[in-house]
BASEBA-173831 format. One record per residue (C-alpha): z, y, x. Coordinates in steps of 0.001 Angstrom, whole numbers, plus 500000, padded with zeros to 6 digits. Layout:
N
ZYX
...
***
This chain:
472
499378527881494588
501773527409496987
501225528967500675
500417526512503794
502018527060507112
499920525318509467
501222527064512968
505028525621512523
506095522917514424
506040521523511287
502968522156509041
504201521976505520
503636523864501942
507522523868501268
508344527680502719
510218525905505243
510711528777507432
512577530332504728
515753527578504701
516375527362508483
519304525199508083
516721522584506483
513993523174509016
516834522796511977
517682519115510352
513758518141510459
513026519387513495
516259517445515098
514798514228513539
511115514843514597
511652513600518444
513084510582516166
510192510061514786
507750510695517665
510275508157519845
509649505423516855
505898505956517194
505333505544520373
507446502859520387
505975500884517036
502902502827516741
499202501016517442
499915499532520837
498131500590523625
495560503706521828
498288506563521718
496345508533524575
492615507869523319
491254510514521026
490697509594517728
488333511463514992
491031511586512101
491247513133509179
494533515505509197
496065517343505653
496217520915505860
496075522069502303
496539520906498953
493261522321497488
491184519647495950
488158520568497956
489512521628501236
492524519840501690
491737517999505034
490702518804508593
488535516439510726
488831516187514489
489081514381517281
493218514245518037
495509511807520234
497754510280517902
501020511369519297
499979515056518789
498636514499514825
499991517162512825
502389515107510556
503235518234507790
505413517923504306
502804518922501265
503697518719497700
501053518647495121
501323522842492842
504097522715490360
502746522179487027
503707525868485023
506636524787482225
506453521287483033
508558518987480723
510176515503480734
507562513152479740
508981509920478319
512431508398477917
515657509593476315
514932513453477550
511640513510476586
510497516878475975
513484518446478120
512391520880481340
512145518601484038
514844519113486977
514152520693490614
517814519468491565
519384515727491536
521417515420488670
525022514063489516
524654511029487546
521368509815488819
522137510685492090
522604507355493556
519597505764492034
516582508456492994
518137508276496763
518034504133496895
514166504731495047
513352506859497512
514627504914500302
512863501675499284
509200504014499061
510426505783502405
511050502144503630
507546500378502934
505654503798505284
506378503154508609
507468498976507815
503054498738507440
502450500964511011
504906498669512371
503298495674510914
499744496802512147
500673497763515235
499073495449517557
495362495340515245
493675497412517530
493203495196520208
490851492679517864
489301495483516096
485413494624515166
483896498151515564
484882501753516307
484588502609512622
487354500112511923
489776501017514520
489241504363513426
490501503614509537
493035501309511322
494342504653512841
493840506759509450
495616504415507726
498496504787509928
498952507956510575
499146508761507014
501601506285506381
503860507926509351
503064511435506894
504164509647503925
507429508924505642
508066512378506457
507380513323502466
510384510917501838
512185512286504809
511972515581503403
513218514905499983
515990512494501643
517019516086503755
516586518812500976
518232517254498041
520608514260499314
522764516261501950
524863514429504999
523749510852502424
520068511740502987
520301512700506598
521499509431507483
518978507789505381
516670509374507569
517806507838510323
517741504622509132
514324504688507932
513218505054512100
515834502092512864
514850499180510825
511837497056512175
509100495124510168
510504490678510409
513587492237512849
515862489025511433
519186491410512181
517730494509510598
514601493704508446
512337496001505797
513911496241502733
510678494686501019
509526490920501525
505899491610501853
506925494260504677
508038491945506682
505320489885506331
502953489832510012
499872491039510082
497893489811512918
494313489816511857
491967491671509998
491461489829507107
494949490078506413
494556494124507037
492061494638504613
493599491915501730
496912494117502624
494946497365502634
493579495888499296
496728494164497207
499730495851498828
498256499698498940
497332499062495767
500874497907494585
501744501474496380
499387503142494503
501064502149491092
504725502459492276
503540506151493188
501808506575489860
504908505598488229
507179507977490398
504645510760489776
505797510602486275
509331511347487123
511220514403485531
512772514605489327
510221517346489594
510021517189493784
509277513792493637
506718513983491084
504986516564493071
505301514688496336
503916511523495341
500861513563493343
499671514404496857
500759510794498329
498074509701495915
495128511581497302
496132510034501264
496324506640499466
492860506675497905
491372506232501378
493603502884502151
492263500906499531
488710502125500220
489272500577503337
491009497151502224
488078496972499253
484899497831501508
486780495462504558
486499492150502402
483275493208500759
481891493667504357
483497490045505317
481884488363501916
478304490420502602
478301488728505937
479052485186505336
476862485455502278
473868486601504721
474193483373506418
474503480938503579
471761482598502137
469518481363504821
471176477882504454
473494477104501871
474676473983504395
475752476111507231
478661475411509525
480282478699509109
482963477852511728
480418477030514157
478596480369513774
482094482394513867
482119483171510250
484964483519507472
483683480827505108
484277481828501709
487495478993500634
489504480701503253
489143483876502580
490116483046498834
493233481471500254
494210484692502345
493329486687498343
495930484121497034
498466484511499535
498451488948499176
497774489452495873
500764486929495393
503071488466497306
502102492108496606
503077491362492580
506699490123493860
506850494420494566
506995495331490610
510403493375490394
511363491440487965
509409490646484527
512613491931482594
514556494232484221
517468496114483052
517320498847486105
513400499213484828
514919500302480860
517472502782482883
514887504115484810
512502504845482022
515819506100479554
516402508446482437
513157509961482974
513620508672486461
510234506604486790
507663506095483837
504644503836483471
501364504481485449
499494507510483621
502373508005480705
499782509954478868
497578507577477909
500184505969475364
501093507157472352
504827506046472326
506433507795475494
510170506653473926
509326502961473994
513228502325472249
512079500388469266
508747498555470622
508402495350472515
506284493436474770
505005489943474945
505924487787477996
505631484268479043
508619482551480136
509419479649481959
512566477914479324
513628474199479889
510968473140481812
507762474680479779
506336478577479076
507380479939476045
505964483190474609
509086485693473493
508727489457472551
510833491389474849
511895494911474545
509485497211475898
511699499084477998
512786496366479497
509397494809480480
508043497999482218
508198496054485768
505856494078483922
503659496848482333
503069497737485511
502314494890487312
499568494241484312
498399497464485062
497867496642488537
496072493139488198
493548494944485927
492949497527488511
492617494605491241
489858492315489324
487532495575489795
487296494973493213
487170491396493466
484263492042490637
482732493713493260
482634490890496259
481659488476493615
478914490641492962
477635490234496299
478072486108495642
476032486423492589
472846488684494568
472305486178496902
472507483554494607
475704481741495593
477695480125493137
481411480831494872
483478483170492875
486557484946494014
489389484939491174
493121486560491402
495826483842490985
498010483167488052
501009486042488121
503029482770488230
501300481413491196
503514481679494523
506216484213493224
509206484581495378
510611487248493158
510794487126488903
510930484538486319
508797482248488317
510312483014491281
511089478966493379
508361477501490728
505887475928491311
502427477084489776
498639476166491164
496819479499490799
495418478801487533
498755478718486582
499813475109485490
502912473715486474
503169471789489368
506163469282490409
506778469538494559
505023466653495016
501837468032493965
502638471688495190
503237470211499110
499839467571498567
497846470889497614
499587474416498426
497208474028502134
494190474338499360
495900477538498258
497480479355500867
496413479767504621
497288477221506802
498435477444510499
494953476281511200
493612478759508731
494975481578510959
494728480129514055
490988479974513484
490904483421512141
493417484691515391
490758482800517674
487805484079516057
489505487579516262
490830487805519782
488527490250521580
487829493900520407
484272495889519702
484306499111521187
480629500174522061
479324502546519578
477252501045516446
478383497260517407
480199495110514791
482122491750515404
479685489002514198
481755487868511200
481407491267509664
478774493452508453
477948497101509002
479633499948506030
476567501274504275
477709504802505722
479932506478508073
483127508828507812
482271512436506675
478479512456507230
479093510695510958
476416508007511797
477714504634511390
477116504462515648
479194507782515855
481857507469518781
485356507238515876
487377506663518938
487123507983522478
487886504563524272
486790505791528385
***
């Protein structure tokens, strides 16, 4: 188990103290970093004390620290999940080979752009959040507002550190761009569509929290595959941060749907506007509109960088062990795809299609929790049910990329798209309503915004009325 130093200026697992050239570099890009928070860090809550939750070990049952802290002064640290003893190339061309604790040469160029793109999409989501806090409906919420981003500025700094250890004078100024870009800047954008997307109400922060964590999540498991041993072991311990984000996106809409579902089980007729509610045909749209977007992140259906990547060892499928062929060289997969105007089904070799593998992997794991809301539909007797679009619907990226699909996935001329998409996507009125209904913050302890029920329980055996963040 590898040792923790907690009292550098830098808390990290990495024996940084030991490579002072290295910790020199970090430490001259930390002010960086801090200047970029409070800059595009949650506007206007950087001095308020916050009860956060802050990594300080990477033992399963210890590996946290909770405590009031002012966000500014949150122990950011590099931690890399243990090395696995003998660990060995798990799928692709060099399966069985040792796996490699330096960049090889050749692949050189492609792990630094991969890492980039991850390192890209960490503080692209702070920056898109940033202004949440002041419509927040309870402590509790701003609270996982602020957990959430904090631990997105920590997973920059585990890309940062790879960037700086194993990419030289190219990494360092990687690093420096990651701090420069800004979230919808039209001169210097995100690298990734959907983080550049705003994200100006809460709805949208828990269907992002939701869709596009959870398109992290897989991207991550994939990467923790990799035979680049570092970043394997990096994005193990990524993993257990991201856990907590979905929780958050899942239990947000769930809270939303319990809510609306209170009222129309009273009356089934209600004018949910009226009452300041998210009525339930809006809140699919918003589903539409994220889950959409977040499965333009796999990349394309059939992807020749996906076979190199997989050859290579570079980045393999979401839990590689669970299949039995790990070469994947002489199987295929079965796609739809769009060919003169109709879908045609054509086998496609599997190494090829592992954007898509993916991406199937991920819609399976996202029907679990809309399960879950409809769940709540079906206990109060409403007959509403949520459902996750066609992977053709609304694709900006892909085969279906500039079609046009409805969400149960029939093809639609424009015609019909432009007479119906405001049935299937938010409208301006849509989130002008949801903006309005938003605009004012609850701070007092306990209190909720009325279009949102209470959590069942608080954070680490705190009351639900527990004070999350000092706001006097």
């Amino acid at each position: 188990m590898t040792a923790v130093e907690l009292n550098e200026k830098i808390p990290n697992n990495v024996a940084l103290s030991e490579d002072r050239r290295l910790q020199r570099a970090l430490e001259a890009w930390q002010p960086k970093f801090l200047d970029w928070w409070r800059e595009m860090g949650p506007m206007g809550f950087l001095e308020n004390e916050v009860y956060l939750r802050t990594a300080i070990s990477t033992e399963p049952g210890g590996w946290a620290n909770f405590d009031y802290v002012k966000m500014p002064d949150y122990r950011w640290g590099i931690f890399l999940a243990d090395a696995v003893p003998d660990r060995r190339i798990g799928f692709g061309d060099e399966l069985g080979q040792p796996v490699w604790q330096e960049v090889p040469g050749e692949h050189r160029g492609t792990l630094r752009r991969l890492i980039v793109t991850q390192g890209d999409t960490e503080p692209a989501s702070v920056e898109q959040q940033r202004k949440l806090g002041q419509s927040c409906p309870s402590l509790y919420d701003l609270r996982n507002l602020f957990q959430v981003n904090v631990e997105e500025g920590r997973h920059l700094w585990a890309m940062v550190y790879l960037l700086h250890t194993y990419f030289g004078r190219d990494g360092r100024e990687e690093a420096e761009t990651l701090v420069e870009r800004r979230s919808g800047d039209v001169d210097n954008p995100r690298i990734l569509g959907a983080f550049n997307a705003p994200i100006e109400d809460w709805l949208s922060f828990f269907m992002f929290t939701y869709f596009t964590d959870r398109d992290g999540k897989y991207q991550l498991l994939a990467l923790a595959e990799s035979a680049f041993d570092p970043l394997s072991r990096t994005t193990r311990f990524m993993l257990t941060e991201e856990a907590h984000h979905m929780f958050v996106g899942e239990t947000g809409v769930q809270r939303i749907v319990e809510r609306t579902a209170e009222v129309l089980r009273e009356d089934p007729d209600a004018d949910l506007r009226a009452q300041g509610l998210l009525d339930l045909p809006l809140i699919q749209r918003y589903l539409n509109f994220w889950y959409s977007i977040s499965l333009d992140l796999f990349g394309g259906e059939i992807s020749s960088n996906a076979a190199s990547y997989f050859a290579s060892g570079i980045k393999g499928r979401a839990h590689e062990d669970r299949y039995d062929d790990h070469v994947a060289l002489d199987a295929y997969h079965r796609l739809m795809i769009p060919e003169d105007g109709a879908l045609a089904e054509r086998d496609v070799p599997l190494r090829n299609a592992m954007n898509q593998v993916l991406r199937e992997s991920y819609a399976e794991d996202s029907a679990r929790g809309v399960a879950k809301w409809n769940r709540v539909l079906e206990a109060t007797g409403i007959d509403f049910r949520f459902t996750l679009p066609s992977s053709r619907f609304n694709r900006q990226q892909g085969l279906f990329a500039g079609l046009r699909f409805t969400p149960e996935g029939d093809a639609v001329d424009d015609a019909g798209w432009a007479a119906r998409c405001g049935e299937w996507l938010p409208t301006e009125s849509d989130y002008a309503y949801v903006q309005h209904l938003m605009q004012r913050p609850v701070m007092a302890p306990g209190a909720m915004a009325n279009w949102i029920a209470p959590p069942k329980s608080g954070i680490k055996g705190r009351p639900v009325d527990y004070e999350y963040v000092r706001v006097e």
